[in-house]
C-alpha positions in Angstrom: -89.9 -21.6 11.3 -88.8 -25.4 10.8 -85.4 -26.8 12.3 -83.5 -26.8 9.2 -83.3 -23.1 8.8 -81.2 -21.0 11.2 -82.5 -18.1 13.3 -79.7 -15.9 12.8 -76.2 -16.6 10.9 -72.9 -14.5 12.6 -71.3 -13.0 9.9 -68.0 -11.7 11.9 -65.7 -12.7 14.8 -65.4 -16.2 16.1 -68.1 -16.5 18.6 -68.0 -20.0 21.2 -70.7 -22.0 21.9 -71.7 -20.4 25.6 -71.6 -17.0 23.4 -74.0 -19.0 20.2 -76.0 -20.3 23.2 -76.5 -17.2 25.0 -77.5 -15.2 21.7 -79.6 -18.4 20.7 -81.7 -18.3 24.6 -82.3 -14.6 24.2 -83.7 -14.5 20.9 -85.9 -17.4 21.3 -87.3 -15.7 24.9 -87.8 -12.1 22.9 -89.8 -14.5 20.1 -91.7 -16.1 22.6 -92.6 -12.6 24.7 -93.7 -11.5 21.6 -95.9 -14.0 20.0 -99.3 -12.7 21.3 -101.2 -10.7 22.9 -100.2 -10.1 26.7 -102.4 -9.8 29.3 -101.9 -6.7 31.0 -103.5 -4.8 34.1 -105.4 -2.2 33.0 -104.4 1.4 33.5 -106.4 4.2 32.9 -104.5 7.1 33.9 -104.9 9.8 31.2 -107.6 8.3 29.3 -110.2 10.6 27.4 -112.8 10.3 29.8 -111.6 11.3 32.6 -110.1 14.7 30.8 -114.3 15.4 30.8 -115.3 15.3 34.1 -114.8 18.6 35.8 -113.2 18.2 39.1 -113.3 21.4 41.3 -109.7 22.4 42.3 -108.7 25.0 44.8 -110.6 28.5 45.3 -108.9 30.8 47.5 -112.6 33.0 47.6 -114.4 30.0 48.8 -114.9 31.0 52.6 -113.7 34.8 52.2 -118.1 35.7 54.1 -117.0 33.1 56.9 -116.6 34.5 60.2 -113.6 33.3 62.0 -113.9 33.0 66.0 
C-alpha cells in the first residue's frame, strides 16, 4: 500500500477528524495484528492423541471382595 492511495473512503455522513482518526488508528492496528503469523502458547486440549490413550475412569466393582473393618 503506498501513501497516495487511501485505506478506506466514507461514502456517507460527515464524519470529523477525531472520528477519520479514530477509524484510521483502528484499521491500521487490525492490519498490523494481522500481518503474520503470531506466536501463540501452545494448547493441546482436545488434540487427536490424547483421544487414544485409554485412561481408566471410575468402577464402582473395583473393591466389591474387599473386606471392610
Amino acid at each position: 500500500m503506498t501513501t497516495a492511495q487511501p485505506m478506506f473512503t466514507v461514502l456517507s455522513g460527515h464524519p470529523d477528524d477525531v472520528e477519520v482518526a479514530a477509524l484510521d488508528k483502528v484499521l491500521h492496528d487490525v492490519a498490523r495484528r494481522s500481518s503474520g503469523p503470531q506466536e501463540r502458547e501452545r494448547n493441546d486440549w482436545g488434540r487427536a492423541s490424547a483421544r487414544r490413550l485409554h485412561v481408566a475412569g471410575f468402577n464402582p466393582a473395583a473393591f466389591r471382595t474387599l473386606t471392610y473393618r
